[in-house]
C-alpha positions as CSV (number, residue, x, y, z in Angstrom):
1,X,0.9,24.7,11.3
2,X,-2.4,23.3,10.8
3,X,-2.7,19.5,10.7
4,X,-5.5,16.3,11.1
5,X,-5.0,15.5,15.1
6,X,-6.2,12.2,16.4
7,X,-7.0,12.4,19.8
8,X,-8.4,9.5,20.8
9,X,-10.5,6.9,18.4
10,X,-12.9,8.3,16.4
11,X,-11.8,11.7,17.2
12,X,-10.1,13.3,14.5
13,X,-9.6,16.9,14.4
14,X,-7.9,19.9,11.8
15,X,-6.8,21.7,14.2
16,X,-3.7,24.2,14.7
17,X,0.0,22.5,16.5
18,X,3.5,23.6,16.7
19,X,5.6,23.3,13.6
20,X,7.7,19.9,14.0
21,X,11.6,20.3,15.2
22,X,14.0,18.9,13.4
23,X,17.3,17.0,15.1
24,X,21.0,15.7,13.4
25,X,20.5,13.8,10.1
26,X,16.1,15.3,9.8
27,X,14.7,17.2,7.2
28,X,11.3,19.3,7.0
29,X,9.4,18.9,4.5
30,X,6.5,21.0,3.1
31,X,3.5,18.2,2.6
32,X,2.3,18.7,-0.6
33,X,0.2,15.4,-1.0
34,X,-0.6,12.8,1.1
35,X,-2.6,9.6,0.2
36,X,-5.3,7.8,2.3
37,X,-4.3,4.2,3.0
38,X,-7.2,1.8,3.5
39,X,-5.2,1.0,7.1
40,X,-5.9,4.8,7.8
41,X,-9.7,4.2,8.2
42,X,-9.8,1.2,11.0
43,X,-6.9,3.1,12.3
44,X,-8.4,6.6,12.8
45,X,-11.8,5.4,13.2
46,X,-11.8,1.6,15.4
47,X,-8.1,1.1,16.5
48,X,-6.1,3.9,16.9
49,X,-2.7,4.8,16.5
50,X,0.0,4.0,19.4
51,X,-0.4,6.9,21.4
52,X,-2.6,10.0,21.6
53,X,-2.4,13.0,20.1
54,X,-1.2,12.0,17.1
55,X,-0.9,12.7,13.4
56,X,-2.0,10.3,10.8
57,X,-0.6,9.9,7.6
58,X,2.3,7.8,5.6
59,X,1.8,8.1,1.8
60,X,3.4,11.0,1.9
61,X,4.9,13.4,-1.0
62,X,6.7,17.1,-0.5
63,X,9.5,19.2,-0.7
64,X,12.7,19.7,1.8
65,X,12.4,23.3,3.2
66,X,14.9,22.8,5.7
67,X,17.8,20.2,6.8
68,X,19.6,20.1,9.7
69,X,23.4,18.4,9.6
70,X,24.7,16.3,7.1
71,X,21.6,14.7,4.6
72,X,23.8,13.3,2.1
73,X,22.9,14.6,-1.3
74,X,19.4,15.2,-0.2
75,X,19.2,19.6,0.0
76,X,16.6,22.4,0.5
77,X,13.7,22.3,-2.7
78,X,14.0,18.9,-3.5
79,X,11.1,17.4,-4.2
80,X,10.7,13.6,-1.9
81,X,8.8,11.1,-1.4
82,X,9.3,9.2,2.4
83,X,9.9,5.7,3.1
84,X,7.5,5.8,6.5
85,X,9.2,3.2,7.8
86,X,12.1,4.6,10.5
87,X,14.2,1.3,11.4
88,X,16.5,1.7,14.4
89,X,20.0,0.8,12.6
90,X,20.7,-1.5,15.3
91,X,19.0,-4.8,14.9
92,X,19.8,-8.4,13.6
93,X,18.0,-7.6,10.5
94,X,18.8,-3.6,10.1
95,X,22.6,-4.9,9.7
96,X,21.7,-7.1,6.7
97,X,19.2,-4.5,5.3
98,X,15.9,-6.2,5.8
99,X,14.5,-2.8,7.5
100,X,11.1,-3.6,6.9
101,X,11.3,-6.4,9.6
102,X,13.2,-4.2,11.8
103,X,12.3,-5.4,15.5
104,X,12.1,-1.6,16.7
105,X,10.9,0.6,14.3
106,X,9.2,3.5,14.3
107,X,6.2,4.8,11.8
108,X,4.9,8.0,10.1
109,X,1.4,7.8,10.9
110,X,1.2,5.7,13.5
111,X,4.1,5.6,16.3
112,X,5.2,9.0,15.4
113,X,3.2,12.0,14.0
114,X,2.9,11.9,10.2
115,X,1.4,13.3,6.7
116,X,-2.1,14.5,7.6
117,X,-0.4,18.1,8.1
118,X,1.3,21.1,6.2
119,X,4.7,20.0,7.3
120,X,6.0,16.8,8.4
121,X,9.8,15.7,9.7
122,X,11.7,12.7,8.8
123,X,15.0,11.4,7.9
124,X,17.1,12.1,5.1
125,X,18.0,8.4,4.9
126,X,14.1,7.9,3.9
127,X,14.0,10.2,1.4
128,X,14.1,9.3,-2.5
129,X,13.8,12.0,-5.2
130,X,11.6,12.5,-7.3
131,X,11.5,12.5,-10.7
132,X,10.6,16.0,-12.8
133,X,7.7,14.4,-14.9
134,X,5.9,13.0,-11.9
135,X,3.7,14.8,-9.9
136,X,3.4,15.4,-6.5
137,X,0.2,13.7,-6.5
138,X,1.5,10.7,-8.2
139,X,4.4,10.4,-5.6
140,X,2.1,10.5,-3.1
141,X,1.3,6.7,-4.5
142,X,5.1,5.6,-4.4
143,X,4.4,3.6,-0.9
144,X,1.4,1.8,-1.9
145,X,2.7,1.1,-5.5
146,X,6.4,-0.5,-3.8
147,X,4.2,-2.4,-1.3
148,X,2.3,-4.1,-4.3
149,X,5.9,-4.5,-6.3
150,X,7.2,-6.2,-3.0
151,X,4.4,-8.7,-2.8
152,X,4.6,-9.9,-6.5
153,X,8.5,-10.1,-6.4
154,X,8.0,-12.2,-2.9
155,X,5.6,-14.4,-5.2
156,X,8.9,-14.6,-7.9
157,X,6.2,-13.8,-10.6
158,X,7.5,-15.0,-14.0
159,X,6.6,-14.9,-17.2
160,X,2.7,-15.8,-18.7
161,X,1.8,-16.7,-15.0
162,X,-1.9,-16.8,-14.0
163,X,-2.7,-14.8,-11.4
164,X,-5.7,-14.3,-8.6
165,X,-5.4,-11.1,-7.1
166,X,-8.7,-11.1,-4.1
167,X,-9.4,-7.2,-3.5
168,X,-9.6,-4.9,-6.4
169,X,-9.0,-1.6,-4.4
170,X,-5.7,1.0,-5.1
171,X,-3.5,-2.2,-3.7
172,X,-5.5,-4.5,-6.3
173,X,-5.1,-2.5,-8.9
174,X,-1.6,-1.5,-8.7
175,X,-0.7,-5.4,-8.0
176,X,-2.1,-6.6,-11.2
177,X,-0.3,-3.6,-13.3
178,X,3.1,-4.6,-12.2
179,X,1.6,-8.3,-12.8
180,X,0.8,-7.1,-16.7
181,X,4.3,-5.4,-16.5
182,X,6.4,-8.4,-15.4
183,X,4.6,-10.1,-18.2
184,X,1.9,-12.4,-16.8
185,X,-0.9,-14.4,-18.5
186,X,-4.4,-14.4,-17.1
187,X,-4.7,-12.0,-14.5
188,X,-8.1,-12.5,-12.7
189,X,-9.5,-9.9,-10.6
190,X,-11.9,-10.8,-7.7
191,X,-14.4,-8.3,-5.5
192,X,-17.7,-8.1,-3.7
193,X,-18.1,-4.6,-5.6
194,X,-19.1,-4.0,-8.6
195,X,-17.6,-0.1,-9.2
196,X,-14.4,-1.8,-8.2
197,X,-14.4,-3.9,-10.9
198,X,-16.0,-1.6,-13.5
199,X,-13.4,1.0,-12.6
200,X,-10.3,-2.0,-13.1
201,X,-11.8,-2.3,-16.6
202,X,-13.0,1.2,-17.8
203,X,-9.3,2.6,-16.9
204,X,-7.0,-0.1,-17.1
205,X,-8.2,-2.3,-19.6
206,X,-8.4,-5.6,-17.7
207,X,-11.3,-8.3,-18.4
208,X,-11.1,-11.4,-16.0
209,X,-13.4,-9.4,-13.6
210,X,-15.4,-11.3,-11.3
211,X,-17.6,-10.4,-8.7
212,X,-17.9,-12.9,-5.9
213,X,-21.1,-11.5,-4.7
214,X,-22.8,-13.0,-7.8
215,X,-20.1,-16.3,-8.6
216,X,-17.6,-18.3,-6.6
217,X,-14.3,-17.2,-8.0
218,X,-12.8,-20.7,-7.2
219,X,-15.8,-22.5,-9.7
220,X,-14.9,-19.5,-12.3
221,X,-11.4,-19.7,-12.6
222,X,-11.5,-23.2,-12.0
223,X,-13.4,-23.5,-15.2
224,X,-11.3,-20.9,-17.0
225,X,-8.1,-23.0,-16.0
226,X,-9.4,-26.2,-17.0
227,X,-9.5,-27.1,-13.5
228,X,-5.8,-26.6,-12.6
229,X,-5.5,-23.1,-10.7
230,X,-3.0,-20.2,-10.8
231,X,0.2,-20.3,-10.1
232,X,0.1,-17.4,-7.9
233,X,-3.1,-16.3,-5.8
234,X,-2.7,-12.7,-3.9
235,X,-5.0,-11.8,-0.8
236,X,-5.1,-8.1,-0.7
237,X,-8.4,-7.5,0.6
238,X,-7.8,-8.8,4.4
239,X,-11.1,-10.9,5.0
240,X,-11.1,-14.4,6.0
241,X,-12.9,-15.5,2.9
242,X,-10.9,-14.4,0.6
243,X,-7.7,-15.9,2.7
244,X,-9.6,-19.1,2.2
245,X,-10.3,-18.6,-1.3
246,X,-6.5,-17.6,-2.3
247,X,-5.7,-21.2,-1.0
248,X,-8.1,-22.9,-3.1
249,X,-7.3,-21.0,-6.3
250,X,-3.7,-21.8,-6.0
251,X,-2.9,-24.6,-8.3
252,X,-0.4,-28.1,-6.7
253,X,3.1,-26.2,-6.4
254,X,1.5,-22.9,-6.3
255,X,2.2,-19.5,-4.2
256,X,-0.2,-17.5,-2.1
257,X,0.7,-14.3,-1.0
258,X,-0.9,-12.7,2.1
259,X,-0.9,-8.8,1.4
260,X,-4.0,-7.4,3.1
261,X,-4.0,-6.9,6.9
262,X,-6.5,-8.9,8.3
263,X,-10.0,-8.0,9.8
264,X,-10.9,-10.4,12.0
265,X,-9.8,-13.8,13.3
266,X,-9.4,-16.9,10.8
267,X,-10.4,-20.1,11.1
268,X,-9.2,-22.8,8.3
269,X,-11.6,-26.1,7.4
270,X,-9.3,-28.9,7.6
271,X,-10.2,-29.8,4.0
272,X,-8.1,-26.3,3.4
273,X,-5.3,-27.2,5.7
274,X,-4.9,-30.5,3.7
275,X,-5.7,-28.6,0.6
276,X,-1.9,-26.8,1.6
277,X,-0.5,-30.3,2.4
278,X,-1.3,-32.4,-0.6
279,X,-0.8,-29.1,-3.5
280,X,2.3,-28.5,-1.2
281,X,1.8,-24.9,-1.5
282,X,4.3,-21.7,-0.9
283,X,3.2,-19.5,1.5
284,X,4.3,-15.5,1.7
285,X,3.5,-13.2,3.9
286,X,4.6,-10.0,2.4
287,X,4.8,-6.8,4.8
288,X,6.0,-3.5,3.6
289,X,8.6,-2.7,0.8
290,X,12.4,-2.8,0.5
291,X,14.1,0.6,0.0
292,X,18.0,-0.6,0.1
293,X,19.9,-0.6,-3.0
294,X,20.3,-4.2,-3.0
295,X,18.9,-6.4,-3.8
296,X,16.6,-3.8,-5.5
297,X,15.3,-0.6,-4.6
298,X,11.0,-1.0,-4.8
299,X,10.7,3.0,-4.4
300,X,13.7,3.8,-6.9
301,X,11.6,1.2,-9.5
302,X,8.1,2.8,-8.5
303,X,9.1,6.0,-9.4
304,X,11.0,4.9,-12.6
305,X,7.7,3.1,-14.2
306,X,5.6,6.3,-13.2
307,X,8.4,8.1,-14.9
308,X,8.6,5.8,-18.3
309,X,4.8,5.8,-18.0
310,X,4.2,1.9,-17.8
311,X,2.9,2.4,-14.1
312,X,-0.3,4.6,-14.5
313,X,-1.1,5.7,-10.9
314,X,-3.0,8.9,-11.4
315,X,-6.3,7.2,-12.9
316,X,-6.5,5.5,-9.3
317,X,-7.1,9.0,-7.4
318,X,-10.8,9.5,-6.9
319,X,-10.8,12.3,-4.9
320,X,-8.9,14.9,-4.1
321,X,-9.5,16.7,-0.5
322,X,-7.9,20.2,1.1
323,X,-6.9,18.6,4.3
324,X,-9.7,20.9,6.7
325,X,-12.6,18.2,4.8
326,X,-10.2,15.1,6.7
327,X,-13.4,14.4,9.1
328,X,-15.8,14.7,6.4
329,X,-13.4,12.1,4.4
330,X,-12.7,9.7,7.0
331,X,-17.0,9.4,7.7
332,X,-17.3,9.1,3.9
333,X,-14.4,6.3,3.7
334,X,-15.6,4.5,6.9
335,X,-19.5,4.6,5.7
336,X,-18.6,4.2,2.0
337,X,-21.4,6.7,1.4
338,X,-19.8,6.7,-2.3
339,X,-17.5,5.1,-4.2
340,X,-13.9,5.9,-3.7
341,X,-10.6,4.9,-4.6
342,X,-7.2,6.4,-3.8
343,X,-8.6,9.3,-1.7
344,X,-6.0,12.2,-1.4
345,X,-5.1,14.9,1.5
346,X,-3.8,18.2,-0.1
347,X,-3.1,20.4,2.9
């Protein structure tokens, strides 16, 4: 098959491997979309993956061509979407369900080779159907959409809540459509880039858009709250600023949720640390997505709001690449030589 081999950092290449072997309880399934995750680029291009060669790749969408033992009611020409996540079954918190805190997992896309190739293996326990009216393309987005579900149902978002979500990329966006969903007041969006926020309002409709690079979002939506806060600030753009900046926008007895993964070491001003002590602030950290029945399925809801239409994941793709251009994308993605958004592989 042909797939998107990285060899070493920086050195990504389309290039031609064996067709992947599957064992008891695997399935092979044709690739038919695969998204770009924004931990893709530092991966591919600065940090690379756990060993080399490898294949990138989690966001993954296809159909079963092939099963090998018993996959439950999962057959051949199903069309799937994969939890990337493979938890060993054996741990503390595998027993009670909590998979994505397994202590020995394994990856799509990073411990183990992944999407970024015509066909791609993985378990039939990671599987979830998909639904008839959504497209492969939108399943592609299933992960990054349950990710942004996960975080807000950490946060226990209720009803007319004001929200600061700090990074308006895919994750951004997708974070403050479930927030509009669950039924929460203001919902503020915050960015250094201008498109980003243009694009949150040309094709979703939101308003409280504020760029950072022209206004400190803590003096605007102090003002816009009378100088209370929101109850729930979201970092999802993984810069120490904005870390800082969800703790101040949090309101006494608010939540901050940290979603983006970090570049860079942090260092808090003690006025912050006591900032935490005095509001008596909750803290999440929020890592991954739950895909056991109970107590909810985040892929099985994903799905079902892309189904019903209420989750609107297709106006996020930007661009849509065969998967011999992956070089060309991951320069264009690392450089931002143009504006992007969800930035999908078709192989």
């Amino acid at each position: 098959m042909k797939a998107a081999v990285l060899h070493s950092v920086g050195d990504l290449r389309y290039e031609e491997v064996e067709d992947p072997r599957i064992s008891e309880g695997e399935v092979l399934i044709k690739v038919k979309a695969c998204g770009v995750c924004g931990s893709d680029v530092p991966r591919v291009m600065e940090k690379g993956t756990y060993y080399f060669p490898l294949i990138p790749g989690h966001e993954v969408s296809g159909q079963i061509i092939s099963t090998e033992g018993k996959p439950g009611d999962i057959k051949k020409g199903d069309r799937v979407t994969v939890f990337p996540l493979i938890p060993c079954g054996k741990c503390a918190y595998c027993k009670i369900g909590r998979y994505n805190l397994c202590d020995n997992y394994n990856y799509l896309g990073s411990r183990c080779n992944g999407g970024f190739a015509e066909y791609v293996r993985a378990p039939a326990d990671n599987l979830i159907k998909v639904p008839e009216n959504v497209s492969y393309e939108e399943a592609a987005l299933t992960e990054p959409a349950s990710v942004a579900l996960h975080a807000l149902r950490r946060a226990k978002v209720d009803t007319a809540d004001k929200l600061a979500i700090l990074g308006t990329g895919p994750i951004g966006i997708l974070l403050a459509q479930w927030a509009r969903i669950m039924g929460a007041g203001d919902i503020f969006l915050i960015d250094i880039e201008e498109k980003k926020l243009k694009f949150a309002g040309e094709k979703y409709g939101f308003t409280k858009l504020i760029n950072s690079r022209n206004d400190d979002p803590v003096d605007v939506i102090k003002r816009e709250t009378k100088g209370r806060g929101v109850d729930i600030a979201i970092e999802a753009a993984g810069v120490p600023v904005t870390l800082r900046q969800a703790i101040e926008l949090a309101r006494k007895g608010g939540r901050v949720v940290f979603l983006g993964n970090m570049r860079g070491d942090v260092t808090l001003p003690e006025r912050i640390i006591s900032s935490i002590l005095r509001k008596e602030l909750i803290l999440y950290g929020s890592w991954n997505s739950n895909f056991t029945s109970l107590p909810k399925n985040e892929w099985e809801t994903s799905l079902r709001f892309m189904q019903i239409g209420k989750l609107k994941v297709e106006p996020l793709i930007t661009h849509r690449f065969k998967l011999e251009k992956v070089r060309e994308v991951f320069e264009m993605m690392y450089k931002k030589s143009e504006f992007f958004n969800k930035v999908l592989l078709i192989p």
